[in-house]
FIFIPA-358341 format. One record per residue (C-alpha): residue number from 1; residue in three letters; chain; z, x, y. Coordinates in steps of 0.05 Angstrom, whole numbers, plus 5000, padded with zeros to 4 digits. Each point is the difference from the previous one (the first is absolute). Layout:
FIFIPA-358341
<site NUM ALA A <Z X Y>>
...
end
This chain:
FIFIPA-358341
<site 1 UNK A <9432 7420 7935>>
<site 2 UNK A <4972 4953 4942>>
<site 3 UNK A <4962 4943 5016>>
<site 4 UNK A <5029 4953 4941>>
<site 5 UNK A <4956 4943 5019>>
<site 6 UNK A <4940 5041 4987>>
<site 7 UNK A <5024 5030 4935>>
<site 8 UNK A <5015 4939 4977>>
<site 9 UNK A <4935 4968 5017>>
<site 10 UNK A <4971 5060 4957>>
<site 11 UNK A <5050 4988 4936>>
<site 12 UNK A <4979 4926 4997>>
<site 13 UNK A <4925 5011 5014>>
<site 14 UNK A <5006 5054 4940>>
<site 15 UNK A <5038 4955 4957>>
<site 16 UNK A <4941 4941 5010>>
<site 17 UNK A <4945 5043 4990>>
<site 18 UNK A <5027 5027 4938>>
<site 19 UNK A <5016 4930 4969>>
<site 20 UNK A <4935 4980 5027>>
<site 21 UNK A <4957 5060 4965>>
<site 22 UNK A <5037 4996 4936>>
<site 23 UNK A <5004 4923 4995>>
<site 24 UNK A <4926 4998 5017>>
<site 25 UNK A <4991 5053 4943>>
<site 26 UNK A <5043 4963 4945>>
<site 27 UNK A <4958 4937 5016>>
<site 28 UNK A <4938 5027 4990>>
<site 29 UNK A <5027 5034 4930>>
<site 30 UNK A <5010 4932 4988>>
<site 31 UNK A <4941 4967 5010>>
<site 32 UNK A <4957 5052 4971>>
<site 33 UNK A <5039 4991 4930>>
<site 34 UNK A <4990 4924 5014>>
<site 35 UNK A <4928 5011 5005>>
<site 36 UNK A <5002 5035 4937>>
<site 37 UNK A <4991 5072 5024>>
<site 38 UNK A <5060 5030 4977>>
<site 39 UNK A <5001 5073 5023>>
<site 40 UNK A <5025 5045 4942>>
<site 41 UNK A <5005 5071 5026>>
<site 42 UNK A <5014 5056 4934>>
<site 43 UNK A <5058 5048 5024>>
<site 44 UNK A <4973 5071 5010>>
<site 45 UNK A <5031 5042 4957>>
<site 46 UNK A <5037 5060 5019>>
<site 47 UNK A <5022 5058 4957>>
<site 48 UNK A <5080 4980 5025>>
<site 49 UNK A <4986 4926 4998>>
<site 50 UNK A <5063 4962 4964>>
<site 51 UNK A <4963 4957 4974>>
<site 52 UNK A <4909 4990 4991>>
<site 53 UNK A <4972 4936 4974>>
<site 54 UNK A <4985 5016 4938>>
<site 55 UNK A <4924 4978 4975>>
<site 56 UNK A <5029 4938 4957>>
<site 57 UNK A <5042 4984 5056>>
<site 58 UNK A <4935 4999 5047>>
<site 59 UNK A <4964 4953 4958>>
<site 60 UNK A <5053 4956 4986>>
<site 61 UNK A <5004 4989 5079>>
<site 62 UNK A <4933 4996 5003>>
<site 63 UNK A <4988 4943 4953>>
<site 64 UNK A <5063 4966 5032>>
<site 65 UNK A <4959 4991 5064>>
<site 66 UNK A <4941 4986 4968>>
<site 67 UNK A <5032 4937 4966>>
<site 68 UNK A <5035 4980 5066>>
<site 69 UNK A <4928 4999 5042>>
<site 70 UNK A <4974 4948 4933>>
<site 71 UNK A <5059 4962 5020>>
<site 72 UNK A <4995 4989 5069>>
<site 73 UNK A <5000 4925 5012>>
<site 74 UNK A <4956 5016 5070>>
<site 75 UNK A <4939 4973 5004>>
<site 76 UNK A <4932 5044 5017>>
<site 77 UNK A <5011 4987 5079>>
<site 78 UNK A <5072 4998 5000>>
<site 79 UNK A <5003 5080 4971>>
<site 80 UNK A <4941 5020 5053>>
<site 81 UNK A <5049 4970 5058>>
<site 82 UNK A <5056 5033 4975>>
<site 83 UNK A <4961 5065 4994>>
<site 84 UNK A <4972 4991 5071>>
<site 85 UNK A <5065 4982 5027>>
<site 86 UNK A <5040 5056 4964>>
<site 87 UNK A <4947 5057 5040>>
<site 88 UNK A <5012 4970 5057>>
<site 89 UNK A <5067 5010 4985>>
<site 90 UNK A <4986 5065 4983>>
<site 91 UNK A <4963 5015 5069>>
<site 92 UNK A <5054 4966 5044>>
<site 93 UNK A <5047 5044 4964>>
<site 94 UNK A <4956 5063 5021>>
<site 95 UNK A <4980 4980 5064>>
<site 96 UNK A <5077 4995 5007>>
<site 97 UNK A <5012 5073 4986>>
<site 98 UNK A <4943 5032 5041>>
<site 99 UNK A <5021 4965 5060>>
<site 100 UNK A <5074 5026 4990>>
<site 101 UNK A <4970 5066 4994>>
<site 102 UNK A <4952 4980 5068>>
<site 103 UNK A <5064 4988 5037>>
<site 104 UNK A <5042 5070 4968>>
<site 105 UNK A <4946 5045 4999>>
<site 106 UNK A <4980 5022 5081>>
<site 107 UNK A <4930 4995 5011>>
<site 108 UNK A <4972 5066 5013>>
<site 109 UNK A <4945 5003 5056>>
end
């Protein structure tokens, strides 16, 4: 017999945390680039990769972000806040996955 009440307690606890973990980690991409700490991450490049940034490419992008941290209308304080409050984002969002794994994973005594 399936306890439906239970599963469905599960399916919309599941469903929270995930909105919760990913909308936590969306905000804090957001503030960091609002503090002017856009991350730019070079794609590995594989021997079967489609396509690989090429060098020009790389620079380009580079320079792009470069120009958009100059024009950052934040003051000093304001990008520090939004730096600190983006890592905290960034821990809630962690601290949100190891306690999912806490309460999976049996503890072993």
């Amino acid at each position: 017999m399936i306890d439906w009440l239970a599963f469905l307690i599960v399916f919309i606890t599941a469903l929270v945390a995930a909105v919760v973990v990913v909308g936590l980690y969306a905000l804090g991409l957001r503030l960091l680039v609002s503090a002017g700490r856009a991350p730019l991450v070079a794609p590995a490049e594989f021997t079967d990769a489609i396509t690989v940034m090429s060098e020009k490419k790389r620079l380009r992008e580079e320079k792009r972000v470069e120009k958009a941290t100059r024009k950052n209308p934040l003051s000093p304080a304001q990008r520090r806040a939004a730096r600190v409050a983006a890592y905290a984002c960034f821990a809630c969002c962690s601290a949100a996955v190891v306690y999912g794994i806490y309460l999976i994973v049996p503890l072993l005594h």
